[in-house]
N, C-alpha and C positions, 0 to 999 in steps of 0.2 A: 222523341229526343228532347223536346222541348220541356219538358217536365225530370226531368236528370239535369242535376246541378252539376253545373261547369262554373268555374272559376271567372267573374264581369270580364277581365281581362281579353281570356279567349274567345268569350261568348262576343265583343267586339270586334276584336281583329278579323273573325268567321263572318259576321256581319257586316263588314267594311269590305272584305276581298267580293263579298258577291256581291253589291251591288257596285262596287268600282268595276268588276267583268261587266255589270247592268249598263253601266255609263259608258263604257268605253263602246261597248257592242251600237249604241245609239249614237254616238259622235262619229262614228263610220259612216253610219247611214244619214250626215249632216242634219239628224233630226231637230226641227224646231217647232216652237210652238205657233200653230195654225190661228192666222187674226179670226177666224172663221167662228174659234175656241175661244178666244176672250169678248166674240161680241154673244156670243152664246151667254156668258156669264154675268155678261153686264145689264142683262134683262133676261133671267132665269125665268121660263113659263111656266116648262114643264116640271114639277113639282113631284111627279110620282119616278123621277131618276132622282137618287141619290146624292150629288155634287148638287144638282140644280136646286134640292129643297135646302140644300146646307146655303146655300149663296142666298136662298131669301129667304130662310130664317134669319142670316144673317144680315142683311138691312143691309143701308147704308153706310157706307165704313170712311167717307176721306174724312182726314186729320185723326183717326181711329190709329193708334199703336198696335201693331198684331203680332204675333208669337207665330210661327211657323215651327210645327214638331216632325221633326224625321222630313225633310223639304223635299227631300230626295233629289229631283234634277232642277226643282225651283219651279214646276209648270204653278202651283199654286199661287206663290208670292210673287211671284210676276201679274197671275191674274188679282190678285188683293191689290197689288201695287200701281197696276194700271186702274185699280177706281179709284184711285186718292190715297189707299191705306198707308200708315207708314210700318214697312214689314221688316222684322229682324227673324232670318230664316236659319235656323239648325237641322246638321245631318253629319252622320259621323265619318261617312263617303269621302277621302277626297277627290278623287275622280268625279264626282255625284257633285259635290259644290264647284270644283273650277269649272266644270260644263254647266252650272245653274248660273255662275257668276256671268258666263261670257254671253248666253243667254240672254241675262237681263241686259245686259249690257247693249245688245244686239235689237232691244225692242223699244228701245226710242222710251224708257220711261224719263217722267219730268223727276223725281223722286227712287231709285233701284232700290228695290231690297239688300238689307245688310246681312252676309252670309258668313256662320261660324262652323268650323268644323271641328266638331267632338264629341263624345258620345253625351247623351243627355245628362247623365249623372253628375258628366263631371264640369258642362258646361257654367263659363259663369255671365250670369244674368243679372242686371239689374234690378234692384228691390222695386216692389209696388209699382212697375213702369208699365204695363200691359192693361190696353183694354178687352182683348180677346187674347184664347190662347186656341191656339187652332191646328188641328193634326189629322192626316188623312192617312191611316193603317199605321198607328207606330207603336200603339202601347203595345199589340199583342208582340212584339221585338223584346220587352221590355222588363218579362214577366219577372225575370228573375230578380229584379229591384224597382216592382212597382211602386211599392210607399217611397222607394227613395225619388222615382223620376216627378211623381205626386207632389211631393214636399218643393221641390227643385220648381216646378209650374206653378206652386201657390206663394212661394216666394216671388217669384217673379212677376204675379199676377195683380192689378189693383184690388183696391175693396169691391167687392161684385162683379169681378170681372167674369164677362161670358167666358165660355167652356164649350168645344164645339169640333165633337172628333167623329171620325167614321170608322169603326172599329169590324175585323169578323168577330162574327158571335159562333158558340156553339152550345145552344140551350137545351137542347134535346137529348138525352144521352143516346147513345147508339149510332143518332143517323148522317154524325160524321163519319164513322166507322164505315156505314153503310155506302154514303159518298165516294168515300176513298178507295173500295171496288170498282168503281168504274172506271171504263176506257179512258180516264183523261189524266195526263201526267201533273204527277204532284210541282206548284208551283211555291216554291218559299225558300227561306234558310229553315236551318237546321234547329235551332232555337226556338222559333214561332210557333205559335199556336194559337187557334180562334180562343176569347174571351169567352169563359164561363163564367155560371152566375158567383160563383165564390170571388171572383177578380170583379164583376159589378158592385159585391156590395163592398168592397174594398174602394172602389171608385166612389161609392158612393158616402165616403165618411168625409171626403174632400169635397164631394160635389152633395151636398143635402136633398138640393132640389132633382137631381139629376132623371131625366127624361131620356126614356128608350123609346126611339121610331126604330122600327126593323124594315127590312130589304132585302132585294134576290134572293126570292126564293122558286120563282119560276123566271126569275131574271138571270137566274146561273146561264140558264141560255143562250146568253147575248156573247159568248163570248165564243158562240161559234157563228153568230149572227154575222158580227162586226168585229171584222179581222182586224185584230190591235187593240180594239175597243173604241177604234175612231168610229163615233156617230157619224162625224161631222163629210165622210168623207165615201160612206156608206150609199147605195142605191136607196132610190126612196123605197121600193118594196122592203127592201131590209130595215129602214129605220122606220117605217110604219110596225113590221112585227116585231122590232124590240121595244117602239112604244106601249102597243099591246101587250106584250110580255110583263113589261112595268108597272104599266096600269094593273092590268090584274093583280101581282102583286100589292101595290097598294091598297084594291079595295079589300082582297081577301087579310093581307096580312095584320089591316086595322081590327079584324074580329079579334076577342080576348084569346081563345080556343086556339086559334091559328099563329098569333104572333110570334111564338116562338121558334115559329117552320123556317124562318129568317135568315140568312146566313149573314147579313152584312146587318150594321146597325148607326146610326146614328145617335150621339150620347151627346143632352144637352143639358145645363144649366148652366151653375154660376158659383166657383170656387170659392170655398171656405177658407178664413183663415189659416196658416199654416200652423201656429200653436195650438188653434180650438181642434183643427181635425186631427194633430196628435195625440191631444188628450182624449178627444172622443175615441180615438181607435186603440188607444191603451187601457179605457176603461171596456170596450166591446171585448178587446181576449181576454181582460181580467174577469168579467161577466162569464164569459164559452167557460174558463178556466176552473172557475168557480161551480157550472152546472156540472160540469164535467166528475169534480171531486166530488158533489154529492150525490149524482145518480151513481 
């Protein structure tokens, strides 16, 4: 589905009703964010989970401006917020932001994240304000105007501003396909789709330097490990074998040969101008355009 172009419009409003059903199903069950979760993050160890290598690549953050993409219920920008960050968090949910708003609200910050709700495209941002832009699963939402949501973050982005998303990947051909045989019900909207390489090198006209660490890929497992995906909340035996699980993914997935087995990825560098990465990206399909005509 997610490759059949739909109108921005619809493809929002489709993307807003499920995860307002997401948000609303969670405010029932008075879900909050566990302190257990932000002291977890405020001294990330373990390095071979995903969040935990994103919090310490990412350093130290107070008095840091940070960008929140796709915030969803705010578990992030609460935890950036509670290290000092100063976070301005977007998501096109309203249901999703008034429960991340009340949230924050809820957790004693000195500092709450600032919460907008609209769709990325059309969000407005201040120029050159952002020292990180920071996003956990949104571009593949996005696909259908990724150079627009791109343009929209490098405007908003300072000069060198870090770049620091956790995207699905799907590099392999086939062995999504192959995935989606199994017992396990399809979880997403109707628009998404894991990131292939053709949408990496498109990120990559905006992010130059930009750096792929890949993830779960024997870590898929964990999500029958640790019901919710709460570690924190898990039997030790169980968070023993999803740590094992992880580990092994990271030492196998570091081999060149293997990396691409990865389903989740972590995408890092440091955004581009917004003028230079349009020119550079109008002269790449002028290039394609050009071999194209002579072969």
């Amino acid at each position: 589905m997610a490759d059949q172009a739909r109108h921005p419009e619809e493809i929002h409003r489709s993307e807003a009703a499920y995860f307002d059903a997401q948000a609303a199903t969670l405010e029932r069950a008075g879900w909050r964010l566990d302190p257990a979760v932000v002291a977890r993050y405020r001294r990330p160890a373990r390095f071979w989970f995903n969040k935990e290598y994103r919090f310490r690549r990412l350093g130290e953050v107070r008095g840091l401006r940070i960008l929140d993409v796709g915030c969803g219920l705010g578990d992030n920008a609460i935890l950036l917020a509670s290290h000092g960050a100063r976070v301005t968090a977007v998501d096109l949910s309203p249901r999703s932001v008034e429960l991340a708003r009340r949230r924050a609200a809820r957790a004693g910050l000195a500092e709450p994240p600032e919460f907008v709700c609209a769709p990325l495209e059309q969000v407005d941002l201040p120029e050159a304000a952002f020292d990180v832009i920071w996003g956990d699963g949104v571009l593949h939402h996005v696909l259908h105007d990724l150079d627009g949501v791109l343009r929209c973050l490098a405007r908003a982005a300072r000069r060198d501003a870090r770049f620091l998303f956790s995207e699905p990947v799907d590099r392999v051909p086939g062995l999504r396909r192959l995935r989606l045989l199994l017992p396990v019900p399809p979880d997403g909207t109707p628009d998404e789709r894991p990131l292939r390489e053709a949408e990496l090198r498109r990120i990559r006209r905006w992010v130059p330097d930009l750096r792929v660490r890949p993830f779960s890929f024997a870590g898929r497992l964990n999500r029958f490990l640790l019901p919710g995906g709460a570690y924190e909340s898990a039997g030790p035996l169980r968070r023993a074998a999803a740590d094992g699980l992880c580990l092994a993914d990271w030492v196998a997935l570091a081999v060149p040969g293997l990396a691409r087995l990865g389903g989740m990825a972590v995408l890092e560098g440091h955004l581009r101008n917004a003028a230079r990465a349009a020119s550079r990206g109008a002269a790449a399909e002028a290039g394609t355009v050009q071999a194209q005509a002579e072969g």
